[in-house]
Z-matrix of the N, CA and C atoms (Angstrom, degrees):
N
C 1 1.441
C 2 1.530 1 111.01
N 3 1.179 2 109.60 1 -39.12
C 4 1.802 3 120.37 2 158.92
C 5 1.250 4 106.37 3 -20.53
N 6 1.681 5 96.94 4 -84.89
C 7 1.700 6 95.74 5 -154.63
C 8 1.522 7 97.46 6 -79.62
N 9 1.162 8 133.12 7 -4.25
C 10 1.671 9 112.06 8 153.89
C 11 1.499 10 120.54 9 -63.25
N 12 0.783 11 126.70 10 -54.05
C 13 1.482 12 134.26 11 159.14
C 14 1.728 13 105.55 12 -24.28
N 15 1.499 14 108.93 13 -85.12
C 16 1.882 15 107.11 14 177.52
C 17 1.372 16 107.85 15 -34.11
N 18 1.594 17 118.57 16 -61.24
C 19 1.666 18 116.31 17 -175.53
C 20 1.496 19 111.80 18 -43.76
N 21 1.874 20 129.75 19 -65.56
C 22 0.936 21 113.86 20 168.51
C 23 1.751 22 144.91 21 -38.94
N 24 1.730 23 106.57 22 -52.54
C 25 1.220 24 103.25 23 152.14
C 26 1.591 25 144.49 24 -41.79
N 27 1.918 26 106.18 25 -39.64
C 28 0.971 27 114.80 26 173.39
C 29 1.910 28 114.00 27 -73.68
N 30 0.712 29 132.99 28 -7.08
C 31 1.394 30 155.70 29 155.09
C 32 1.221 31 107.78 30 -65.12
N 33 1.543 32 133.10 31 -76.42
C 34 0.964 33 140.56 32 -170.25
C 35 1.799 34 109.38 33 -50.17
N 36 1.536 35 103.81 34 -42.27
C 37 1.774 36 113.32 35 179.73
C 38 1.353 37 105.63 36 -74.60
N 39 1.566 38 130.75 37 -21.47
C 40 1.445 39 105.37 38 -155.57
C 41 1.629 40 89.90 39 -114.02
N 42 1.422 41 141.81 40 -10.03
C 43 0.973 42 141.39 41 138.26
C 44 1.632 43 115.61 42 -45.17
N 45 1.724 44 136.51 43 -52.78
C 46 1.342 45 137.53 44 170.91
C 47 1.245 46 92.30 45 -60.53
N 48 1.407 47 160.41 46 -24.49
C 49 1.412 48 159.10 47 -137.06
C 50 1.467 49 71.33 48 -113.14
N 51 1.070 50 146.78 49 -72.51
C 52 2.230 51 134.86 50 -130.10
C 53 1.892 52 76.44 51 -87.19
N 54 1.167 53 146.17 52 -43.89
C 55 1.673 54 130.75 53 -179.74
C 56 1.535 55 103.96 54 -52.46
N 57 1.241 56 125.62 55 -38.95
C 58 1.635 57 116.49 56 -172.59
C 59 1.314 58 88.79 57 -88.98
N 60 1.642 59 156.80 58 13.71
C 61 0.757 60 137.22 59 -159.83
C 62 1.842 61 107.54 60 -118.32
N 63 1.452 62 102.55 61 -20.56
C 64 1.169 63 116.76 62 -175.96
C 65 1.542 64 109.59 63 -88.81
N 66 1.787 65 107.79 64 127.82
C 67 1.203 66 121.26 65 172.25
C 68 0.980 67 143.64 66 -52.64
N 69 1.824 68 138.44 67 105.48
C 70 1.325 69 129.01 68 -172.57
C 71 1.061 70 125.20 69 -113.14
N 72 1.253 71 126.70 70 179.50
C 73 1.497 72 119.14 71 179.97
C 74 1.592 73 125.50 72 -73.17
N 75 1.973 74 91.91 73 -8.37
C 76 1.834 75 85.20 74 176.86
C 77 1.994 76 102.62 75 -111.12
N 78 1.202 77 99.61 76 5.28
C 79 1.458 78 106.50 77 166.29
C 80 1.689 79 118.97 78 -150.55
N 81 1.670 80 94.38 79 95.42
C 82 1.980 81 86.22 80 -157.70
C 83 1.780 82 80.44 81 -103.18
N 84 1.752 83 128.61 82 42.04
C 85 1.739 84 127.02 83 153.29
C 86 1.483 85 92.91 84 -97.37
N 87 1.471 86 125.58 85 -1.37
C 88 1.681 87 99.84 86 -164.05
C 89 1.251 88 103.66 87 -80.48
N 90 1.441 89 153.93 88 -22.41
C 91 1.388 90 132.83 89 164.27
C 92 1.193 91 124.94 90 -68.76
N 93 1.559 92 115.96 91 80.03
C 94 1.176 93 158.35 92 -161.83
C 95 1.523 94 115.77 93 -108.31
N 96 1.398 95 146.29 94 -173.71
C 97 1.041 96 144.11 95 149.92
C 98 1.933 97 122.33 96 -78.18
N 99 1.330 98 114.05 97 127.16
C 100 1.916 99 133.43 98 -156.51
C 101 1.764 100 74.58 99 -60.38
N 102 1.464 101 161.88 100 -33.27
C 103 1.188 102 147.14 101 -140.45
C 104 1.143 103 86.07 102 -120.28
N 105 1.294 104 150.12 103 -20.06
C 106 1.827 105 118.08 104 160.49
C 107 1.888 106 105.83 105 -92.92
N 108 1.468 107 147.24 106 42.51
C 109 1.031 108 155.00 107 137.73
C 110 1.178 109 101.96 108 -65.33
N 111 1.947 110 119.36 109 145.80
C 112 1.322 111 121.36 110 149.50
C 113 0.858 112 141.53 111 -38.29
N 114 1.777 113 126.39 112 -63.31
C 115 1.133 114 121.95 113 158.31
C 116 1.385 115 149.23 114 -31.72
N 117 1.168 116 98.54 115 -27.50
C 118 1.757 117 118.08 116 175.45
C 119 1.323 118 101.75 117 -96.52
N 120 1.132 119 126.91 118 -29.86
C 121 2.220 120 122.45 119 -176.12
C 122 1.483 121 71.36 120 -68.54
N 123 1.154 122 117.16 121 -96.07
C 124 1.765 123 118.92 122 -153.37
C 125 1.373 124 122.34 123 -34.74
N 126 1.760 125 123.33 124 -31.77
C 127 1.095 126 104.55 125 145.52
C 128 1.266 127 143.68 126 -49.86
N 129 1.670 128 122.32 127 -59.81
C 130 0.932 129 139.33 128 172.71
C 131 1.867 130 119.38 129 -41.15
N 132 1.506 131 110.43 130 -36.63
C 133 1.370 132 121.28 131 -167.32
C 134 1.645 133 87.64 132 -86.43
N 135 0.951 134 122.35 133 -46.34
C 136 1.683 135 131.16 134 176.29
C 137 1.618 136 104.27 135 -51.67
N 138 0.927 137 135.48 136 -53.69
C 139 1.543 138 140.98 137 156.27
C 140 1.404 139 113.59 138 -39.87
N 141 1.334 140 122.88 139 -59.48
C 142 1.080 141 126.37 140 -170.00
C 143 1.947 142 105.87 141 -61.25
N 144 1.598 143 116.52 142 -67.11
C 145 0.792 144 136.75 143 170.30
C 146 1.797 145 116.92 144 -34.94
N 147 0.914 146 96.00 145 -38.52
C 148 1.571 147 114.63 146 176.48
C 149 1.520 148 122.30 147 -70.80
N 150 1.403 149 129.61 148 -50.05
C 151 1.412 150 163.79 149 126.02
C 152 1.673 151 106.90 150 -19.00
N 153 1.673 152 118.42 151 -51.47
C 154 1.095 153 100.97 152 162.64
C 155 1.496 154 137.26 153 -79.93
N 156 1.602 155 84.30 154 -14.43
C 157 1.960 156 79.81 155 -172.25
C 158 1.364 157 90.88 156 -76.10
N 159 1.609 158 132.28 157 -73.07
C 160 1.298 159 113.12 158 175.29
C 161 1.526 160 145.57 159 -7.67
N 162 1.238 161 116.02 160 -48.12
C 163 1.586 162 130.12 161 170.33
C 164 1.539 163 112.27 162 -70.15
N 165 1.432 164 108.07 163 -23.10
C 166 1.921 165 112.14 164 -170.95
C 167 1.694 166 85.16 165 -81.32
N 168 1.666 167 110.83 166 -56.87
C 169 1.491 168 119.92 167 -148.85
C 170 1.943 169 97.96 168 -61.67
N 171 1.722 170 125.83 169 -44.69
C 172 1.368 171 135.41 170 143.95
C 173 1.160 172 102.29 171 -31.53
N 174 0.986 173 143.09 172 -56.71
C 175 1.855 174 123.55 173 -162.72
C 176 1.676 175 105.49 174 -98.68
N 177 0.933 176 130.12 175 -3.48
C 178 1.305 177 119.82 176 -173.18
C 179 2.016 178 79.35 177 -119.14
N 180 1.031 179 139.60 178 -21.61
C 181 1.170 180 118.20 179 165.92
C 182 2.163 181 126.43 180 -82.08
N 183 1.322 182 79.43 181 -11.71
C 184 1.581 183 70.60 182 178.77
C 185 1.378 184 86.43 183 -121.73
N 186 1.281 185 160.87 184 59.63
C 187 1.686 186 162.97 185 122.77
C 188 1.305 187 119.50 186 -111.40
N 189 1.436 188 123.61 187 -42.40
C 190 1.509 189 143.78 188 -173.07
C 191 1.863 190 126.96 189 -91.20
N 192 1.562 191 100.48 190 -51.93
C 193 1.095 192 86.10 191 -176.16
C 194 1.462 193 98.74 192 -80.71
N 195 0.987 194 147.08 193 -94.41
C 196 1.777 195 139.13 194 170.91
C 197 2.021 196 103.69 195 36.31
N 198 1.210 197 98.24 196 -68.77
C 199 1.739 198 93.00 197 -177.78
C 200 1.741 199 103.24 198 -63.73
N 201 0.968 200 109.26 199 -39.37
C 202 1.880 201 115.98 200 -178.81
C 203 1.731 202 91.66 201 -54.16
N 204 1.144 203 136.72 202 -64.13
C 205 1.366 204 131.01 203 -176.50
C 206 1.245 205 125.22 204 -52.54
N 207 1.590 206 102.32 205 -22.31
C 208 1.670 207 103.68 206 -168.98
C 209 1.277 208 105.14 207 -100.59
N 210 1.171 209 126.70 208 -13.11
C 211 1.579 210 121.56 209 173.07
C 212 1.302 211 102.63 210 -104.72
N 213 1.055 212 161.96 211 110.16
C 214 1.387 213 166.61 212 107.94
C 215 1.024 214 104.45 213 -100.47
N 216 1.398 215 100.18 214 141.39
C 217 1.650 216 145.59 215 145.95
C 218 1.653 217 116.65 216 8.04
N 219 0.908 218 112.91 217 -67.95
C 220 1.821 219 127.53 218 171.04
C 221 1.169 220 110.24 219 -78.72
C-alpha cells in the first residue's frame, strides 16, 4: 500500500510539474525540463530523504537496538 501511495503522489507531482511547465505570456522560459519544476524537486528530495531515513532506521535497528536489549536493568 506504501509504494501505491508514492506512485499516486508521484503522479499527482509530475502532472502539477507539466502546469508549471506550460508557456505564458508572463513566463515564455517555462517550457523547460518537468525535473527542474517545484513540484517534482520536492518530490524527488522527499524520496530521497525518505530512502534515507529508512536505511539509517534498518541499520540502527538491526546493529543498535539488540545491545539496548541486552544490557538492561533486570
Amino acid at each position: 500500500m506504501a509504494l501505491e501511495q508514492l506512485v499516486l503522489s508521484g503522479c499527482v507531482c509530475f502532472i502539477s510539474g507539466l502546469v508549471f511547465t506550460w508557456p505564458s505570456a508572463a513566463n515564455p522560459e517555462a517550457g523547460r525540463s518537468i525535473f527542474r519544476t517545484l513540484p517534482v524537486k520536492m518530490y524527488l528530495w522527499s524520496l530521497l530523504g525518505m530512502g534515507v531515513l529508512f536505511l539509517l532506521s534498518w541499520y540502527l535497528a538491526a546493529y543498535y537496538v539488540p545491545l539496548l536489549w541486552k544490557h538492561q536493568p533486570w
